[in-house]
VEXTOR-294625 format. One record per residue (C-alpha): residue number from 1; residue in one letter; x, y, z. Coordinates in nm, 3 decimals, decimal comma, m for minus. Example, Ala and Ser with C-alpha at 12.3 -4.5 7.8 and 13.67 -1.06 7.14 Angstrom:
# VEXTOR-294625
(guro 1; 'a'; (1,230; m0,450; 0,780))
(guro 2; 's'; (1,367; m0,106; 0,714))
# end
This chain:
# VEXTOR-294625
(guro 1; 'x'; (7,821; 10,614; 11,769))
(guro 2; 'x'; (7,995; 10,277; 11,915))
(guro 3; 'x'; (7,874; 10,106; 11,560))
(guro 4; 'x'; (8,086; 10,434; 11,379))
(guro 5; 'x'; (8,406; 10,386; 11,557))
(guro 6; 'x'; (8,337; 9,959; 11,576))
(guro 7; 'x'; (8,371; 10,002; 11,199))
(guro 8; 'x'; (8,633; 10,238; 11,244))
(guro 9; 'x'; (8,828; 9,997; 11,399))
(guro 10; 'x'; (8,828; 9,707; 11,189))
(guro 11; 'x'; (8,873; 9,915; 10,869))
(guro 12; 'x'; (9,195; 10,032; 11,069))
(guro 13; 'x'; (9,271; 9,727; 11,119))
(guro 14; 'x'; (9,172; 9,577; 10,792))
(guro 15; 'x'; (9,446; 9,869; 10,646))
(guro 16; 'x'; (9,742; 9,743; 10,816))
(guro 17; 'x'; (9,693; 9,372; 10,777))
(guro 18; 'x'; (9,643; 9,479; 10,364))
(guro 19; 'x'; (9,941; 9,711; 10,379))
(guro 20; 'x'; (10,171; 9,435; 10,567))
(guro 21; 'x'; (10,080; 9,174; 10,319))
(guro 22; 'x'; (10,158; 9,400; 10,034))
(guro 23; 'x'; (10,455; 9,540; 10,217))
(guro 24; 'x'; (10,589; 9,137; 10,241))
(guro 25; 'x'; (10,485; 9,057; 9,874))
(guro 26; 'x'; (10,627; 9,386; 9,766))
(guro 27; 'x'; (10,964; 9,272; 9,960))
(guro 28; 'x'; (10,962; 8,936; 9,831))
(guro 29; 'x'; (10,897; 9,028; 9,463))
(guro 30; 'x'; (11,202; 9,340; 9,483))
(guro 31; 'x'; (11,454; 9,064; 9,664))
(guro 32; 'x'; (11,378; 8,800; 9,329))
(guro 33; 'x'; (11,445; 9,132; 9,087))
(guro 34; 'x'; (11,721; 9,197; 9,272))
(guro 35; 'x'; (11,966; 8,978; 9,066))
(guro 36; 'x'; (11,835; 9,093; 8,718))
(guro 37; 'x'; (11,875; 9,464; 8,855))
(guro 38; 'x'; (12,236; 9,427; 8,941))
(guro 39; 'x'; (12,339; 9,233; 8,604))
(guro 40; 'x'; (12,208; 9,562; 8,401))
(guro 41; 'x'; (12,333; 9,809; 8,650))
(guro 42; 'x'; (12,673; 9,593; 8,632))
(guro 43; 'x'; (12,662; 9,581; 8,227))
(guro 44; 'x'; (12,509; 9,895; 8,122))
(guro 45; 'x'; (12,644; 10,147; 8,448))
(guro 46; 'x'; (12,265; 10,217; 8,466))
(guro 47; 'x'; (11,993; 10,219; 8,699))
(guro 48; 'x'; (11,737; 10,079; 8,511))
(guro 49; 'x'; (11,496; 9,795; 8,563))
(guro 50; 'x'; (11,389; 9,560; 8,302))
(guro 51; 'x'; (11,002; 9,557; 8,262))
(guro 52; 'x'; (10,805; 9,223; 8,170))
(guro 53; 'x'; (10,632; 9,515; 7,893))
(guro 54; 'x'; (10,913; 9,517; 7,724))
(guro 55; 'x'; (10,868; 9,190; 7,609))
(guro 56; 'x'; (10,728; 9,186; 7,217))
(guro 57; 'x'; (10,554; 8,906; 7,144))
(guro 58; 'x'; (10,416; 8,960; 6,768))
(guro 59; 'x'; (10,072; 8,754; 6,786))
(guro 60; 'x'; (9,964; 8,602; 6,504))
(guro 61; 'x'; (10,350; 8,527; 6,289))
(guro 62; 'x'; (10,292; 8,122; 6,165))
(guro 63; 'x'; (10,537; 7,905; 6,292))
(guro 64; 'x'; (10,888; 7,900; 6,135))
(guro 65; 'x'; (10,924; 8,278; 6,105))
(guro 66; 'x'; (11,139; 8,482; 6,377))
(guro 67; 'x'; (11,015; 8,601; 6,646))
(guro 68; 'x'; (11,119; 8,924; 6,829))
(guro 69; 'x'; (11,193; 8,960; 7,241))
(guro 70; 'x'; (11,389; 9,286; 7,363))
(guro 71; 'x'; (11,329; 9,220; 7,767))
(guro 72; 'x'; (11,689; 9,418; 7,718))
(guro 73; 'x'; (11,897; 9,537; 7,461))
(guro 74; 'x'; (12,273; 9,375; 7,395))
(guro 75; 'x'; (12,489; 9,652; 7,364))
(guro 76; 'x'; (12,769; 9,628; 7,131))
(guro 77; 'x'; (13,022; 9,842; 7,338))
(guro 78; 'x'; (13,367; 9,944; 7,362))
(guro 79; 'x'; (13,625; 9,991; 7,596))
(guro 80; 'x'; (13,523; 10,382; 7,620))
(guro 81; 'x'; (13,166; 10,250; 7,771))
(guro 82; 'x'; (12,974; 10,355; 7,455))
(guro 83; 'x'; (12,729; 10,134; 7,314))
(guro 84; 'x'; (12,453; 10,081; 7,047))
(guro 85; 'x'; (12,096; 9,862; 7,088))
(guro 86; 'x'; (12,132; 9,541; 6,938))
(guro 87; 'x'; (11,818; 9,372; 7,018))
(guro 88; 'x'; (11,796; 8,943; 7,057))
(guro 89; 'x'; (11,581; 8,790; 6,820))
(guro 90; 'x'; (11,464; 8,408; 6,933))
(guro 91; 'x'; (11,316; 8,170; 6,651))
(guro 92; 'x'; (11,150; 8,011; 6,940))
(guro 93; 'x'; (11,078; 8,190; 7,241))
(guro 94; 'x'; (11,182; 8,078; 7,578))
(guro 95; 'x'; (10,857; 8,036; 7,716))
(guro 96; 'x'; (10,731; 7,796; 7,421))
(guro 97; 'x'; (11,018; 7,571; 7,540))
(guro 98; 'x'; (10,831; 7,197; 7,769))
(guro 99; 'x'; (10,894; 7,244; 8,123))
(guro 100; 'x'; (11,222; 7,076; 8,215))
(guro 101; 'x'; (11,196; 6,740; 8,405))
(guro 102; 'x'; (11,544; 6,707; 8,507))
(guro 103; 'x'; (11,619; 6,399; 8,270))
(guro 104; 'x'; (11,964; 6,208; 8,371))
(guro 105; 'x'; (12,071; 6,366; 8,031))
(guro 106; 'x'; (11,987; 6,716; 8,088))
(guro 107; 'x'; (12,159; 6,661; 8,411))
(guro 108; 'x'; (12,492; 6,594; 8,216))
(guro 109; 'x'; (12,446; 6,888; 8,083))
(guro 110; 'x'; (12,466; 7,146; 8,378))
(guro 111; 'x'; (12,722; 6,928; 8,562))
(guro 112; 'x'; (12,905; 7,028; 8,202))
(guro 113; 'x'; (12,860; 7,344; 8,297))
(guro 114; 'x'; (12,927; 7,343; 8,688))
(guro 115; 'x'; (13,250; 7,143; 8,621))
(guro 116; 'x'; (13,349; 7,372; 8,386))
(guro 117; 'x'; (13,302; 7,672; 8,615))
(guro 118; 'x'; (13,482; 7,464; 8,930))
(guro 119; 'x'; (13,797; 7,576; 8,812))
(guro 120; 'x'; (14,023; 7,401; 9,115))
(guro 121; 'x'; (13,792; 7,073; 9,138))
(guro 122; 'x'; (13,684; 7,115; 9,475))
(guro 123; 'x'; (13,299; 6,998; 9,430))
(guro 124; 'x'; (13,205; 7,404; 9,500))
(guro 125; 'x'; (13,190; 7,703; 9,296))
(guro 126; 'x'; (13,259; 7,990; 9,469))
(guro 127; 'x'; (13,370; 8,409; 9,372))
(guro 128; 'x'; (13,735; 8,275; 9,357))
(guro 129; 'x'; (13,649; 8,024; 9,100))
(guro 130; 'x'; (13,469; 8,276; 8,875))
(guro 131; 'x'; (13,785; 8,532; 8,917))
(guro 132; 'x'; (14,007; 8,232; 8,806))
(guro 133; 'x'; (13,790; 8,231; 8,474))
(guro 134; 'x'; (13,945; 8,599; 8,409))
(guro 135; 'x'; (14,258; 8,485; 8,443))
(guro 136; 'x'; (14,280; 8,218; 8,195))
(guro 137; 'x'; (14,096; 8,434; 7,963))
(guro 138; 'x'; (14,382; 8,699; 8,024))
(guro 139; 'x'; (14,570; 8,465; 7,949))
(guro 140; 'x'; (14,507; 8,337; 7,686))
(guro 141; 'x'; (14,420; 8,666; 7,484))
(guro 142; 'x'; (14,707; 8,819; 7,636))
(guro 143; 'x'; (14,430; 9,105; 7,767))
(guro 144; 'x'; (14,583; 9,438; 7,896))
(guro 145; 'x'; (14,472; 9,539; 8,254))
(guro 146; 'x'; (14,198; 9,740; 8,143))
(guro 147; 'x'; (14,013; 9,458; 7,959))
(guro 148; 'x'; (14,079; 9,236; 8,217))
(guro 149; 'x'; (13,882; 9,497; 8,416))
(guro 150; 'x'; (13,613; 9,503; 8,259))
(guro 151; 'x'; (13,564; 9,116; 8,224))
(guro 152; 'x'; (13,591; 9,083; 8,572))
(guro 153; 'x'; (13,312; 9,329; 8,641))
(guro 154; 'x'; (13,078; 9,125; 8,371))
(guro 155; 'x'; (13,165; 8,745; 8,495))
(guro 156; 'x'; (13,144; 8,881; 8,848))
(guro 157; 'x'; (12,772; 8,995; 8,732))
(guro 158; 'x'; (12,676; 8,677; 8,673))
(guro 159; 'x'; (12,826; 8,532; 8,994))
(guro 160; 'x'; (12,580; 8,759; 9,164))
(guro 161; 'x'; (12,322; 8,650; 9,019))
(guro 162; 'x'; (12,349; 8,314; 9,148))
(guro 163; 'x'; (12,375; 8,450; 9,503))
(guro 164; 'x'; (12,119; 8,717; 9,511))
(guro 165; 'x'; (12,007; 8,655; 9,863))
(guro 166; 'x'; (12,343; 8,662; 9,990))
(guro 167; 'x'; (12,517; 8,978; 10,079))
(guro 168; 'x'; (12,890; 8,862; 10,129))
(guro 169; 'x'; (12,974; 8,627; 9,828))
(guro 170; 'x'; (13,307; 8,606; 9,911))
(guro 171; 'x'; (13,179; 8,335; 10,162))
(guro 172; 'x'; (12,919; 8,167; 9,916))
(guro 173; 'x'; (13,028; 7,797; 9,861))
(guro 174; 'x'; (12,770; 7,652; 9,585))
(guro 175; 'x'; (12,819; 7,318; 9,563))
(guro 176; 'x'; (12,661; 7,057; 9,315))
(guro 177; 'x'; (12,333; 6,970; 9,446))
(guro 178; 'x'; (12,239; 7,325; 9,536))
(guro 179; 'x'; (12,346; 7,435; 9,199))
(guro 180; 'x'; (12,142; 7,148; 9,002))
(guro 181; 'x'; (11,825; 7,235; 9,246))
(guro 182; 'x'; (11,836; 7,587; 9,170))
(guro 183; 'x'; (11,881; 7,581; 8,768))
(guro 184; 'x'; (11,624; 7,343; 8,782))
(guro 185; 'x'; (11,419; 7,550; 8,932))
(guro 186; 'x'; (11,500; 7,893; 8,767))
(guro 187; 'x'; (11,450; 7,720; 8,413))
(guro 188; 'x'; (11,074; 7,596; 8,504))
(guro 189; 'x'; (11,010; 7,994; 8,595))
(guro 190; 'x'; (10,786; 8,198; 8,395))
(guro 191; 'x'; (10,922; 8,501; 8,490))
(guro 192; 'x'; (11,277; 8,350; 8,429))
(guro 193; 'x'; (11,201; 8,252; 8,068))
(guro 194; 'x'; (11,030; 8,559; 7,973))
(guro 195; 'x'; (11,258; 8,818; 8,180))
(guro 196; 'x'; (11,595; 8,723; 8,349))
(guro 197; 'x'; (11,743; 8,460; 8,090))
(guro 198; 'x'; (11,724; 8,721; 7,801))
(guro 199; 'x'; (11,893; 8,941; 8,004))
(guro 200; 'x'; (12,175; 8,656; 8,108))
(guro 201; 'x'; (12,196; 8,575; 7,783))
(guro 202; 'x'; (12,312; 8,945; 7,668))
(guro 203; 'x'; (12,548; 8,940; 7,963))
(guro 204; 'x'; (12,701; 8,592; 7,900))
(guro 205; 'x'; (12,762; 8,716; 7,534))
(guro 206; 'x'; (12,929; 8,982; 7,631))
(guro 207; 'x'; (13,186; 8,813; 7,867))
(guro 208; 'x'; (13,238; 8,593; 7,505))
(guro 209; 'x'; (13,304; 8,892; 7,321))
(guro 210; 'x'; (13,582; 9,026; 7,427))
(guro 211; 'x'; (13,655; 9,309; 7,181))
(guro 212; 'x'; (13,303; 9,450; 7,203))
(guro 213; 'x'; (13,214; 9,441; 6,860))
(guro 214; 'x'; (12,865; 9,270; 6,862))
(guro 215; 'x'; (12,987; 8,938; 6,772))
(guro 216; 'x'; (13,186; 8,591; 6,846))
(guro 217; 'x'; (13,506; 8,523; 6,694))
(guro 218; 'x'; (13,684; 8,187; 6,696))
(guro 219; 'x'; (14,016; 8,327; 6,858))
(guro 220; 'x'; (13,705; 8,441; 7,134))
(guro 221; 'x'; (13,542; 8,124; 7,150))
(guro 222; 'x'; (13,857; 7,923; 7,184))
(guro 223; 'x'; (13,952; 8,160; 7,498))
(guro 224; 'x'; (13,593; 8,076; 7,637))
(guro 225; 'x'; (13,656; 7,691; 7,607))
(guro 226; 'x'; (13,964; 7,707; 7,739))
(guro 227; 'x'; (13,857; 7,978; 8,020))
(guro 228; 'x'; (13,585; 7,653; 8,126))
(guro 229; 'x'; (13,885; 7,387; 8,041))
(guro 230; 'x'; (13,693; 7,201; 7,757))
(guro 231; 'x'; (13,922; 7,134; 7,422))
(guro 232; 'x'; (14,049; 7,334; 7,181))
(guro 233; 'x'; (13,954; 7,108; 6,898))
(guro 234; 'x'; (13,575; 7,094; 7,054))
(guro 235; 'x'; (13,570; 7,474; 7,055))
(guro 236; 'x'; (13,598; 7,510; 6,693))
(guro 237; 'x'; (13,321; 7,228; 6,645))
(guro 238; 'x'; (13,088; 7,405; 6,822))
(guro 239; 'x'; (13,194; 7,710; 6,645))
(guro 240; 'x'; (13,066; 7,548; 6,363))
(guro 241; 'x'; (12,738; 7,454; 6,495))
(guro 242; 'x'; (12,664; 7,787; 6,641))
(guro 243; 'x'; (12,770; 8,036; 6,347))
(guro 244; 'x'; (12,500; 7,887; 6,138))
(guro 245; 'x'; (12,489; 8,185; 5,843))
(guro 246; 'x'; (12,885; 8,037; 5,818))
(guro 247; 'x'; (13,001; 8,394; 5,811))
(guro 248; 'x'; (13,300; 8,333; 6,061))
(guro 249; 'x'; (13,126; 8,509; 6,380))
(guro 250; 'x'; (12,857; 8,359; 6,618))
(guro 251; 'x'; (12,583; 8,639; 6,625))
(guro 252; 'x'; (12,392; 8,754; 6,927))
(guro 253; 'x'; (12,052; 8,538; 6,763))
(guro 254; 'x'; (12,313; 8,252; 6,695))
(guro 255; 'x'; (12,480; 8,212; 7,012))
(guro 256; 'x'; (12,094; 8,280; 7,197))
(guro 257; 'x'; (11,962; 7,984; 7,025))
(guro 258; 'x'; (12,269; 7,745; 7,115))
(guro 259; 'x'; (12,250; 7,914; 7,497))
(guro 260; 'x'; (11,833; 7,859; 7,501))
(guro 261; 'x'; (11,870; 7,504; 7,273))
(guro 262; 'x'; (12,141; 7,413; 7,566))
(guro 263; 'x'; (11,924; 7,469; 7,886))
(guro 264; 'x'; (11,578; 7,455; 7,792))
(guro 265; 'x'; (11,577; 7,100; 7,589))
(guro 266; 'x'; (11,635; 6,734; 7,652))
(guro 267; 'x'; (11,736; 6,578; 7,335))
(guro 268; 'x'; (12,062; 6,339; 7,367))
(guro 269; 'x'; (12,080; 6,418; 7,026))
(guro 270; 'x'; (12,021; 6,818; 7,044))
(guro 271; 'x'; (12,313; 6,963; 6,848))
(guro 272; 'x'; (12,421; 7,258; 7,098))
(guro 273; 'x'; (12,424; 6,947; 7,407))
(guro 274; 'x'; (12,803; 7,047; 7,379))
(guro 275; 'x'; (12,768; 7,394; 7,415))
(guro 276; 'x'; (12,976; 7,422; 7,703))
(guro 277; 'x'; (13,216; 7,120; 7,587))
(guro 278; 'x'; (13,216; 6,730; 7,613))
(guro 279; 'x'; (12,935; 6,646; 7,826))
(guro 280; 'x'; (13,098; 6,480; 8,129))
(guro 281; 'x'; (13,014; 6,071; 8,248))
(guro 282; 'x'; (12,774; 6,029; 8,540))
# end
């Protein structure tokens, strides 16, 4: 009888030290989906979660041929909230990229990016300067109030996703090395290649294309450069890069490759290194 409830015990006890440790891992797994939950609640106005077996990886295509990943879908939508599935085709997936190493070039390239987003210069992005962002693209598109709107709510998206574990951003203060630590980071994730950055991709394309109708213009790609302060005259170079088909528009597959080319490689002499304008001297 003492042997029965001896091994009664520890089986109890074996039962909450399992359920803790799956409670904390469960905790710690939700808090990282967090950020890739809000951007498609944010986007889409649904509660959905993005599964990793979404992903389509066709096994067996030779090299050269294009390869299919839908981790989400980028809508093509319209003021009125209604949208169609357009899904992102990579010619080389995410995952297949080298691991970043942080090269002093590649680090030019994301203070590019985090000068770009410091609208007022102060060495710290923060919710302010991402609101700023709306306003020159108001600007410069002369946007009613109601696209304005909805901008907001898609940049502000992304903001969020930089401070996940941070319930008031208003207070957030990112400032250089924290921001070059934690892209470093995030790129060199599996889960970030195969999951999130789809996802950020489809969002950041959207923010780009303003009217909603599945697809970059120039006038839209001029506002972006000169929502991040780069040139006018760059924008349309890059234009040129990106729409690659020379149709006139950047594409969803077009602008994913530039976006993917821009983050995930190291080559001074990478042809998208000025996606987000003039790399800056360090």
């Amino acid at each position: 009888m003492r042997r029965f409830c001896s091994n009664r015990v520890e089986f109890s006890r074996r039962i909450r030290y399992l359920s803790s440790f799956t409670f904390a891992k469960m905790s710690k797994l939700f808090q990282n989906s967090w950020g890739l939950l809000r951007i498609v609640q944010s986007r889409w106005g649904l509660a959905r979660i993005v599964s990793s077996n979404q992903i389509l990886l066709k096994k067996g295509l030779q090299r050269g041929l294009v390869l299919e990943c839908t981790p989400c879908k980028q809508p093509v939508r319209e003021l009125t909230g209604q949208a169609t599935d357009q899904p992102i085709r990579f010619k080389k997936m995410p995952i297949d990229y080298p691991p970043v190493t942080g090269s002093s070039h590649w680090r030019r390239k994301v203070r590019t990016c985090f000068n770009g987003l410091d609208s007022n210069s102060d060495g710290c992005i923060t919710r302010e300067d991402w609101v700023a962002t709306v306003d020159r693209t108001v600007q410069y598109l002369s946007l009613d109030e109601k696209q304005a709107d909805l901008i907001l709510k898609q940049r502000l998206a992304i903001w969020e996703r930089y401070v996940q574990s941070v319930r008031d951003d208003t207070s957030v203060k990112m400032t250089w090395d924290e921001y070059l630590k934690e892209t470093l980071s995030n790129v060199n994730e599996i889960s970030y290649r195969r999951e999130l950055l789809p996802s950020i991709i489809a969002v950041e394309f959207n923010t780009m294309d303003i009217d909603g109708d599945g697809r970059i213009s120039q006038e839209e790609h001029a506002a972006f450069f000169y929502t991040i302060r780069a040139p006018d005259d760059d924008s349309k170079r890059v234009f040129n890069v990106m729409d690659s088909n020379k149709d006139g528009f950047i594409s969803m597959d077009e602008f994913a490759e530039g976006f993917v080319e821009f983050w995930l490689t190291e080559d001074p002499n990478n042809k998208y290194n000025m996606f987000f304008g003039p790399l800056v001297q360090m």
